[in-house]
C-alpha positions as CSV (number, residue, x, y, z in Angstrom):
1,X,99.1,103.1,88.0
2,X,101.6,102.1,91.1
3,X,104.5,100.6,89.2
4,X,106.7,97.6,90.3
5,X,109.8,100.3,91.8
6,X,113.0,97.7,92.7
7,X,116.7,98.5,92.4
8,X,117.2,95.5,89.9
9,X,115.7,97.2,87.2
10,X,115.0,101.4,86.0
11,X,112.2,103.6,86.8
12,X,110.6,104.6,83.7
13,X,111.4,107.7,81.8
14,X,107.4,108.7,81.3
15,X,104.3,107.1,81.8
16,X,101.2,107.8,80.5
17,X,97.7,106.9,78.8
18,X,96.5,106.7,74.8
19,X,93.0,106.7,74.1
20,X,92.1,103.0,72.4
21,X,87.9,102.9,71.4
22,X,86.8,105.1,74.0
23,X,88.8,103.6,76.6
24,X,92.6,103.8,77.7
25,X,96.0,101.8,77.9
26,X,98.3,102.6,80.2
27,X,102.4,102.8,79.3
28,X,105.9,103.3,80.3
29,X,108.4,103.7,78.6
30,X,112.5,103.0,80.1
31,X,114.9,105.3,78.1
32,X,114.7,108.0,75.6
33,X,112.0,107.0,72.9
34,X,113.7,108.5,69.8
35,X,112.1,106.7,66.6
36,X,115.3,107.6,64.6
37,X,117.6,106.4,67.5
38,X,120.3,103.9,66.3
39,X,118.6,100.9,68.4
40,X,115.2,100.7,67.4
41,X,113.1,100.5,70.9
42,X,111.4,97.5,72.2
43,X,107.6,97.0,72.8
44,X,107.3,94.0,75.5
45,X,103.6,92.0,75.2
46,X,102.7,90.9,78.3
47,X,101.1,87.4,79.4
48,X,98.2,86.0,80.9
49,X,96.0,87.4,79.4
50,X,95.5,90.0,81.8
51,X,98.6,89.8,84.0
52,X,99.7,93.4,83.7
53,X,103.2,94.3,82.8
54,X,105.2,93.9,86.2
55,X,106.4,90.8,86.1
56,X,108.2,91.3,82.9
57,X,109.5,95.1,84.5
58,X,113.6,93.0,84.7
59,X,113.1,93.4,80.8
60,X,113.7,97.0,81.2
61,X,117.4,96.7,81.7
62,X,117.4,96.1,77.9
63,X,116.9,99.4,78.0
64,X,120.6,100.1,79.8
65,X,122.2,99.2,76.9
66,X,121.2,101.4,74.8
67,X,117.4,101.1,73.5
68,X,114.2,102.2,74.9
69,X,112.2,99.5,76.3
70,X,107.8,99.9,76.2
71,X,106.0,98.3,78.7
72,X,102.1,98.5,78.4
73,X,99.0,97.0,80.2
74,X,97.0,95.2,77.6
75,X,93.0,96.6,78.0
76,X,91.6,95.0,81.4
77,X,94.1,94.5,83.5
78,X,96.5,96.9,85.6
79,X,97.0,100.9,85.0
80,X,94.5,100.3,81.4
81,X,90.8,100.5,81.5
82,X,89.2,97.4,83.6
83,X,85.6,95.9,81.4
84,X,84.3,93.1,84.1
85,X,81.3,93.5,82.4
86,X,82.6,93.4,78.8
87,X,80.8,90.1,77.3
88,X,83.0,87.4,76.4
89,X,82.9,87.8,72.8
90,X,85.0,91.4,73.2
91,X,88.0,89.8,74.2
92,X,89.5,88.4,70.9
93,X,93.1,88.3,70.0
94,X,92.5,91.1,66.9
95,X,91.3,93.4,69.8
96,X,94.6,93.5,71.2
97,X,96.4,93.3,67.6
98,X,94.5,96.2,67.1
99,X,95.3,98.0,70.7
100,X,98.9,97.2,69.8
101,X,99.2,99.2,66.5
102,X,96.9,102.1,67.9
103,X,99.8,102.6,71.1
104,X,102.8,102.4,69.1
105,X,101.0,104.9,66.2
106,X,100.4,107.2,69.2
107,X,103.8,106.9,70.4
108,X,105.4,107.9,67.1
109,X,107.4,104.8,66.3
110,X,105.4,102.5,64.5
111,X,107.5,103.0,61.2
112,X,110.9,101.2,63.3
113,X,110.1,98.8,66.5
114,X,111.0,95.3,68.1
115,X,108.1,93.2,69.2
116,X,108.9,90.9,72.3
117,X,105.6,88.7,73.8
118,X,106.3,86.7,76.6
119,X,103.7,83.6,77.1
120,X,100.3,84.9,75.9
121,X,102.2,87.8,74.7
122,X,104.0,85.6,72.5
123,X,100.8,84.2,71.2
124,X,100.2,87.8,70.7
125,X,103.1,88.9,68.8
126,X,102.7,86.4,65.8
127,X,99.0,87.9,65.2
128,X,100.6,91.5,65.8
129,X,102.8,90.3,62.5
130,X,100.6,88.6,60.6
131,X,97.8,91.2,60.5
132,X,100.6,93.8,59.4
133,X,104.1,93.0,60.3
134,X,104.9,96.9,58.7
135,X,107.9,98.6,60.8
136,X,108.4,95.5,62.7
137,X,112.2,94.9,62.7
138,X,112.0,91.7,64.7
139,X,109.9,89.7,66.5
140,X,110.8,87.8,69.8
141,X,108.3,84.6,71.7
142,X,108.8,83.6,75.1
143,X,107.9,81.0,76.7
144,X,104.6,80.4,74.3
145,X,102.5,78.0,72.3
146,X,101.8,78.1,69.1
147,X,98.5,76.3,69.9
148,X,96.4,76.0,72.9
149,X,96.0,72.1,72.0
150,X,99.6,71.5,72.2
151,X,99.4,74.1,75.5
152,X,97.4,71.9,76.8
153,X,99.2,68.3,76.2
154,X,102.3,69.8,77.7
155,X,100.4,71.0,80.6
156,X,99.2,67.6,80.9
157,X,101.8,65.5,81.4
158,X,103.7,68.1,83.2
159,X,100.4,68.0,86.0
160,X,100.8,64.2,85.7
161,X,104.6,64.3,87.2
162,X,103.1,66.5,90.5
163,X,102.6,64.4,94.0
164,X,99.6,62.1,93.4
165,X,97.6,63.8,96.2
166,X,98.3,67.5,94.6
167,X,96.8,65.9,91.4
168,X,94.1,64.4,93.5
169,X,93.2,68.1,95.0
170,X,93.0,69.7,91.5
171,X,91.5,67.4,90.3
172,X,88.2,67.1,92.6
173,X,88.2,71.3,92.9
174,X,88.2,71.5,89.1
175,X,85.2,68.9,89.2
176,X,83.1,71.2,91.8
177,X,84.1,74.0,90.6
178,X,85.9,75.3,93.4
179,X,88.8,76.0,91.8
180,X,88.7,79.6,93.9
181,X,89.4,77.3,97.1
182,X,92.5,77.9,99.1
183,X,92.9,74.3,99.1
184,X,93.5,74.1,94.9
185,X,95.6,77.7,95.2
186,X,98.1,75.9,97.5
187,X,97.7,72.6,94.6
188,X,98.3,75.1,92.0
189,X,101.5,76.9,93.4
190,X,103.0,73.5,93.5
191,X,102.9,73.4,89.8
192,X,103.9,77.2,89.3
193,X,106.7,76.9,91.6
194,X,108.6,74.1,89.8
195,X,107.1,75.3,85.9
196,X,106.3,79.1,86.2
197,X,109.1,80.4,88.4
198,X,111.5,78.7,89.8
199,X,112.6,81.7,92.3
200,X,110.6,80.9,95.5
201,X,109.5,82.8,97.2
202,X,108.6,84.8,94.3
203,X,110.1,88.4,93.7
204,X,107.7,91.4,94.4
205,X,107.3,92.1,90.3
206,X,105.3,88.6,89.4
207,X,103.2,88.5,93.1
208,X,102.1,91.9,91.7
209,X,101.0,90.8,88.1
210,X,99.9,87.5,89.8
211,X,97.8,90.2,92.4
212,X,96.6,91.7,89.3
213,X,95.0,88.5,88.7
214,X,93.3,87.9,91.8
215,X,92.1,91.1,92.1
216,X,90.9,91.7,88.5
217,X,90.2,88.2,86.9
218,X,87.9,89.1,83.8
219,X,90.6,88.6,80.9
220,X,92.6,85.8,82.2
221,X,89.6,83.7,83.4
222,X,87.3,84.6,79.8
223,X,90.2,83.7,77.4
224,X,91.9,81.3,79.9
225,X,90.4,79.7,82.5
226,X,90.9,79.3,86.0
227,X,94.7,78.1,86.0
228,X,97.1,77.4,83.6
229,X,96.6,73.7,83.0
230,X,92.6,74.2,83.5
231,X,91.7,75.7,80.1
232,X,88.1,76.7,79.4
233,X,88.0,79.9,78.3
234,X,87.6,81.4,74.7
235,X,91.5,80.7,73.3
236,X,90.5,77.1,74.2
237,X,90.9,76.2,70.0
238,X,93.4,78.9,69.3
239,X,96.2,78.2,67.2
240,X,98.6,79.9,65.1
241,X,100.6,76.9,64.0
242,X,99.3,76.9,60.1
243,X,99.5,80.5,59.7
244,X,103.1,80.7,60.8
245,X,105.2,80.4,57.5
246,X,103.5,83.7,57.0
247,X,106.0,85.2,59.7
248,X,108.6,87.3,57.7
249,X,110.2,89.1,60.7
250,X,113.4,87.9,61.9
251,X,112.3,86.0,64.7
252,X,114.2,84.7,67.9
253,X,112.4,81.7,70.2
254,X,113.2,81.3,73.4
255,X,112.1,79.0,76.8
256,X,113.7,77.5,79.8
257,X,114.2,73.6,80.3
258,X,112.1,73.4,83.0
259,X,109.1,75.3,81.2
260,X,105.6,74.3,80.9
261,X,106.1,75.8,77.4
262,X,107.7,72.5,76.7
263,X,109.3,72.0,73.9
264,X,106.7,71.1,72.2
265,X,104.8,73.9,72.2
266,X,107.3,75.6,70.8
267,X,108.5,73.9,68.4
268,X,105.9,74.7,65.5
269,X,107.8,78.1,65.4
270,X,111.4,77.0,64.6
271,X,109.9,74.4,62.2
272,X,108.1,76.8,60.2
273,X,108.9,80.3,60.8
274,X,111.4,81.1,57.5
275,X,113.6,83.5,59.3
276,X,113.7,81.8,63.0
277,X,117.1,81.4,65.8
278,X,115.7,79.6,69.4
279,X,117.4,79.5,73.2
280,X,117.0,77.1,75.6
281,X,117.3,78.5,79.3
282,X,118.8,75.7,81.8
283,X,118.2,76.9,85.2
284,X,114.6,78.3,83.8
285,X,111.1,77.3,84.2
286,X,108.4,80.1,82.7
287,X,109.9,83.5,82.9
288,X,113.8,83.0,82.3
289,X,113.9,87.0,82.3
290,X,113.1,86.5,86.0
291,X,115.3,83.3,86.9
292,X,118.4,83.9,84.6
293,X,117.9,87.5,84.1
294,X,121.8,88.3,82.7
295,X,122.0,85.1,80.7
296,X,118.2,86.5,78.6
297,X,119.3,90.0,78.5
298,X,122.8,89.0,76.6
299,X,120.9,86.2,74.6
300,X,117.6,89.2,73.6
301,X,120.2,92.7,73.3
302,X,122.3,90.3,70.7
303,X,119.6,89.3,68.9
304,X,118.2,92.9,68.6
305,X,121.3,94.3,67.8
306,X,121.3,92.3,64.7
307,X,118.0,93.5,63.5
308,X,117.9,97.1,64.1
């Protein structure tokens, strides 16, 4: 697997494979992975699904200060095994609770970790904890839902604030389904650049996991969809929201204003999570790691350094 290489964050420290069900995921890990270290290390969940670890790669400077930082691709995407022919009713959420657990059991630190998901990863990470939050010292959401439903109202009024003849073009593509047209990618990007990422033209790390996506659809369009606001896929229902005073991690929330993980969306958690802290980004749309890097690494290292 070609990693993401860029002065603004560290090459790994190793990279390698685990065997997962006869197949393989793909890791790297930033810093010395010492289960008895001081700082307990940090396992970063990926979005998408399927969108590969790269664009959350500025997360490895957590790992500068002190703690080693895991990034993995989740089964289908990037350096782990691709299944385009997989049928749809493989890809469930316990299938990557369960590839979760089996990489950080290989890695040797499943007694002592932090669990970070960022978007679908932070849809992720409350499954992760609820199956068996054992060795988990904290857990930290980004950017996520804690239902699709609510996913999708925010995404909804959000799309209805766009030019009326960008609406127009999703709109009829959606209908057709041509939503692989060039004319409702250049629709699209009007959306992601004002409520995905907010640095345009976007930095080498996300055009590689949003590559990723193009070039290996199969997870993010079976649980997804075709978009982000154009949900069809299999986590069309999912939800989380009455399962979440279960949660018994310390848990940090976090977003940026300009998010389409509006407030809403996130809300459920710091409602009913028992043990929950959130962080609002200002200058941030959908990946404040990305568009306020310093500001998220001080506002994540703090919180982890309270829970180790």
């Amino acid at each position: 697997m070609a990693t993401t290489r860029d002065a603004r964050f560290p090459d790994p420290t190793t990279e390698g494979e685990v065997d997962f069900r006869s197949h393989r995921t793909w890791y790297r890990i930033t810093g010395e992975l010492d289960p008895d270290a001081e700082q307990a290390p940090l396992v970063v969940l990926h979005g998408g699904p399927g969108a590969a670890h790269n664009y959350t790669l500025m997360m490895a400077n957590l790992a500068g200060r002190g703690r080693a930082v895991v990034h993995y691709d989740q089964l289908g995407c990037g350096g782990s095994t691709h299944l385009p022919d997989a049928p749809v009713d493989f890809w469930t959420p316990q299938l990557f609770v369960d590839e979760l657990r089996n990489l950080v059991e290989a890695l040797g630190i499943d007694r002592r970790f932090h669990l970070l998901g960022q978007s679908w990863g932070g849809m992720l990470g409350p499954e992760v904890v609820l199956a068996d939050d054992a060795g988990i010292r904290s857990l930290t959401i980004c950017d996520s839902p804690a239902s699709m439903e609510l996913w999708l109202e925010a995404a909804n009024t959000l799309r209805g604030e766009l030019p009326a003849d960008v609406q127009q073009t999703l709109l009829e593509h959606e209908e057709a389904g041509t939503t692989d047209s060039p004319q409702y990618a250049a629709a699209e990007k009007v959306f992601y650049d004002r409520h995905v990422c907010r640095v345009v033209p976007n930095p080498p790390e996300v055009t590689d996991s949003f590559a990723q996506i193009e070039a290996e659809p199969t997870v993010y369009h079976t649980m997804n969809g075709p978009s982000e606001f154009h949900v069809v896929g299999s986590l069309k229902d999912w939800s989380v929201v009455d399962r979440l005073d279960g949660i018994r991690v310390p848990t940090l929330v976090v977003a940026g204003a300009h998010d389409e993980a509006m407030p809403l969306v996130w809300e459920p958690f710091v409602e009913r999570i028992p043990d929950v802290r959130s962080h609002v980004f200002p200058e941030s749309s959908h990946m404040p790691h990305v568009e306020e890097p310093d500001a998220f690494l001080d506002v994540v290292e703090s919180f982890l350094a309270q829970h180790d």
